[in-house]
Structures are given as C-alpha cells and as structure tokens.
C-alpha positions, -999 to 999 in steps of 0.1 A, spaced: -107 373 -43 -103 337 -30 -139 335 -55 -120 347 -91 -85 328 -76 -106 294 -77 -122 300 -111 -86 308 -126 -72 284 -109 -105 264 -121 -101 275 -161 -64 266 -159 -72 228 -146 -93 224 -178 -71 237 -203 -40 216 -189 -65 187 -187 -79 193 -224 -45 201 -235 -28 165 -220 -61 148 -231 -52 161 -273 -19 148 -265 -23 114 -256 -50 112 -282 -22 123 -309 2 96 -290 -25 63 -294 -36 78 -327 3 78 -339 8 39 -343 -23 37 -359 -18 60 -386 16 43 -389 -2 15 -401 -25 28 -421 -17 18 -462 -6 46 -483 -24 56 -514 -1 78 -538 -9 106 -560 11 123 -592 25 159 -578 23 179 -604 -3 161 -628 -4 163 -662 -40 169 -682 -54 135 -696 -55 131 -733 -88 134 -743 -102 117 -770 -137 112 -796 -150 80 -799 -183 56 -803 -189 34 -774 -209 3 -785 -243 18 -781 -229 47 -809 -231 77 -783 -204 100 -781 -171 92 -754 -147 113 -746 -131 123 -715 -148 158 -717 -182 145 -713 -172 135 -676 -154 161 -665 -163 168 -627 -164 131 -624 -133 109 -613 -123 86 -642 -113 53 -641 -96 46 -679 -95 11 -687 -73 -5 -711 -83 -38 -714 -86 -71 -739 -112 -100 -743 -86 -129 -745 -68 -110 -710 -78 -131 -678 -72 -102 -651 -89 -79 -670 -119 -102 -673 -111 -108 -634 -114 -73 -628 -146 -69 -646 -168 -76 -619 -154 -52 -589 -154 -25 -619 -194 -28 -620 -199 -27 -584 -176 5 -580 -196 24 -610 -226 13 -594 -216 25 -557 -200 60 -567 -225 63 -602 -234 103 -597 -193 109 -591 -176 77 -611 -176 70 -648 -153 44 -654 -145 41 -694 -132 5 -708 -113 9 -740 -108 -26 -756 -72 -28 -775 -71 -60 -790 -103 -61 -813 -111 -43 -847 -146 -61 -853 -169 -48 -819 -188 -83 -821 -170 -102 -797 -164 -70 -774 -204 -70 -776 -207 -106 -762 -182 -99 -733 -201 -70 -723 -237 -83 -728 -221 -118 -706 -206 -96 -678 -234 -72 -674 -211 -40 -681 -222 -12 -665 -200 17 -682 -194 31 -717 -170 2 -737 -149 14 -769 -128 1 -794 -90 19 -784 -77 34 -817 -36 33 -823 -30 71 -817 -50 68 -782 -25 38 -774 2 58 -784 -5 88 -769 -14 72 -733 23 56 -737 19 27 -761 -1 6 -731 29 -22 -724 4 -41 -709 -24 -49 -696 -51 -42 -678 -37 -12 -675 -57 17 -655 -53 59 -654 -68 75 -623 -81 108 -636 -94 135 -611 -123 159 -617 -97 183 -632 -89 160 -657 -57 149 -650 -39 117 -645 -28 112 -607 -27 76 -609 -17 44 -631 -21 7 -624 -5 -18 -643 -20 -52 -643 -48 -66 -619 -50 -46 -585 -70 -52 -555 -104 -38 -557 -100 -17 -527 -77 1 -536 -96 14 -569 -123 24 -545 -100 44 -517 -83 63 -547 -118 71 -559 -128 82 -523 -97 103 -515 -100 123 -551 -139 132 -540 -128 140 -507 -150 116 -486 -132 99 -457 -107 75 -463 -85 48 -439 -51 55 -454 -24 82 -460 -21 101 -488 13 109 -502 24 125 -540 55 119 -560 65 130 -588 63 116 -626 95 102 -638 81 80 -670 62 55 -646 29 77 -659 39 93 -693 69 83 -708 81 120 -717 90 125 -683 116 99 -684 143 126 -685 135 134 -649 142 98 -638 174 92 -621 171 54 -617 165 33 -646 149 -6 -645 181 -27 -646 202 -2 -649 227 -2 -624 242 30 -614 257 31 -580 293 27 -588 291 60 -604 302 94 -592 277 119 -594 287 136 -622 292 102 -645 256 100 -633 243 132 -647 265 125 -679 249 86 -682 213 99 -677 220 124 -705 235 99 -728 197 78 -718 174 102 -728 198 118 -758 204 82 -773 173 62 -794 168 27 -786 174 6 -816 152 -23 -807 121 -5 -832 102 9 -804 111 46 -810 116 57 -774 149 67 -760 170 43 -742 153 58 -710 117 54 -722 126 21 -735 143 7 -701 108 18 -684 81 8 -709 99 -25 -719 128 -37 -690 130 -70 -707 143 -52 -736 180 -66 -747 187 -38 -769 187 -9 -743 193 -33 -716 226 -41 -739 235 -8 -748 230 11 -710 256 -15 -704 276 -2 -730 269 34 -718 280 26 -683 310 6 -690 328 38 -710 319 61 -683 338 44 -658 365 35 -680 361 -6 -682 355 -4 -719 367 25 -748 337 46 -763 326 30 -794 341 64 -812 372 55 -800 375 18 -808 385 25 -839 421 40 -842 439 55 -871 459 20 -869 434 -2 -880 430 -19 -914 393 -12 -906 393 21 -903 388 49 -930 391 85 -933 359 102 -945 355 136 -950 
C-alpha cells in the first residue's frame, strides 16, 4: 500500500513539476514574443494576375511557370536609385532560397531592352528581367510608384505589397514564413481595403487625408458610398476612393472629399442645391 501511495504520490510530483515548469516557460517566453516584429499577410488573397511575356534571354515568363514557388514581382526602373539599391539583396535572396524563390523584375520605364540589358549584365542579375507592358501596369493597379514589390505564395496569390525600398530582411522572413521554415517574428493577416488591388477600395473605411471623425456613423456609411459611387475627375479613372489611395497628393479628390464631407455635415449646400429657382443662373431643362 504505502509502495503504490509513494508512486502516486511520485507521478503527481512530476506532473505538477512538468506542469509549473510549461508555465514559467510560457511566462519568460511571453515578453519575448512581445517583441518579436510582425510580418503581415492578405486574409483572404486574391489570385495574382498572370501574364505572357519574353524575358531578355527570349524564354517564356509568366507567373504559371513558377507556381509552387513564392514569387517575388518586381516593378522596377533603370533611372530609379532604390530599385537599383535593392538589386543586390534581390540576388542574394534568389540565390539563398533558388529551388523555392523565383523572383521576376519587370522593368516599367523602357521600350528599347538595350539599356535594361546593360543594367542586368553590370549587376549580375540572377532572375528572369522583362519589359512591363501597359495592361500588366494596369491590371496590378497602375504601379504609383516604385520599386514596387507583390509577395505571391505558392498558390499564386498576392499576400503581400511593398512600396518603395524595404529592408532586405524582411523580403527574406516573408519568403521564410510562406515556405513554412522557422521564422523570428509574428505573423498576423488583415484584410485588403485598396492598399493591394485598388477594387477593394469599397471595403475601406478610412481614406488618406480624408478626415472623417466628426461624422456620425451613418454620414459615414453615406460619405464612403458617395467615394466609391463618384469618379475622380483628375484623368486617372479610379473613383474618388481609389484615387485618394493610389495618388493622396491628388488635389482633385483631395478637393472634392472635402466637398463631400462639408454637405454631409451641413457646413456647405450640396452642389445640386446651390442653384435655386431664384437665380439668374439657373435654367429649367427638361
């Protein structure tokens, strides 16, 4: 008896023991993972545009010819210094992760390959380099600026984009975390609201310089509708939404949000009500 009371008593020594040892191993590992950087990944991604081109050595390029890979898509231009800055990390990185990397550079601001030729030949490019045709531009969201950068996973959709030059580092844990090797930072998701594609502006509900907190909610709801209903003017062709994230320097939606904002919460008349019966300026039309 006393023999089975001392291994019981035995077994439950070493599960308390194990049991406070997890514990304080989950409290020192808690500030550390607090401090850990946070990489960030699209929800609900959408599929990558694919595309056909001729890379510079004539061979076929399109995103279907890496699939299974991770894709790094590179938007980039010979006269842009951070995108020749960037250049030589790119190499390393396709050289590092070759069998489960193919980063693609697509060159936007040449139509004669020539000079595109020298940079690559002078650099030592290690990946496929194309000339970017208009639709691709267009279709990836008009590429405001550059280098710009779409993380694509081996499912073929776009988790990630980076807009001018980024750490190196963080290319590389993105890459890592996407092939599941081990990775010293968090990983969160959040959803698309026109920072990726611009047709999912209409989920944003805060706008670049758009200032929106004097508004009740339901002024809000109607101004976001009014964003995404309404075309900019400026000659961009994107609403006043899509406009106020790809271009926030833009005066023309900048000016007419304004507008928007002003005759929701009464400081100014609608524009179709500026115009009364009254006026000399004013005429009936059928």
């Amino acid at each position: 008896m006393n023999f089975v009371y001392s291994i019981h008593r035995a077994a439950v020594r070493a599960a308390f023991t194990t049991a406070f040892g997890l514990l304080a191993l989950c409290l020192l590992a808690a500030p550390v993972l607090a401090q850990l950087p946070v990489i960030k990944f699209v929800r609900n991604p959408d599929p990558a545009p694919d595309f056909k081109l001729k890379d510079l050595d004539a061979k076929d390029l399109s995103l279907a010819n890496s699939r299974g890979k991770v894709i790094l898509l590179n938007f980039w231009a010979t006269w842009c210094g951070p995108c020749r800055a960037e250049i030589p990390s790119l190499i390393e990185l396709q050289k590092r992760y070759k069998d489960k990397l193919q980063i693609i550079g697509l060159v936007v601001d040449e139509d004669d390959d020539s000079n595109v030729r020298q940079v690559v030949q002078a650099e030592g490019i290690n990946y496929p380099v194309a000339l970017s045709s208009t639709e691709i531009r267009i279709t990836y969201g008009g590429i405001a600026a550059l280098p710009t950068v779409f993380l694509i996973d081996t499912q073929g959709r776009v988790v990630q984009k980076h807009v001018g030059l980024f750490n190196p580092g963080l290319y590389e844990t993105e890459v890592r975390a996407l092939l599941d090797l081990p990775v010293a930072a968090k990983v969160e998701t959040f959803d698309d609201t026109g920072g990726i594609f611009l047709k999912h502006a209409d989920r944003a509900t805060a706008l670049p310089g758009v200032e929106m907190s004097k508004l009740t909610q339901e002024q809000r709801a109607t101004a976001l509708h009014k964003f995404n209903a309404e075309a900019c003017t400026c000659g961009c062709k994107f609403t006043l939404a899509q406009c106020r994230i790809y271009d926030p320097a833009c005066a023309t939606s900048q000016k007419r949000t304004a507008e928007i904002l002003a005759e929701l919460s009464g400081t100014i008349e609608p524009k179709e009500k500026a115009l009364a019966p009254s006026s000399p300026n004013y005429v009936l039309r059928p």
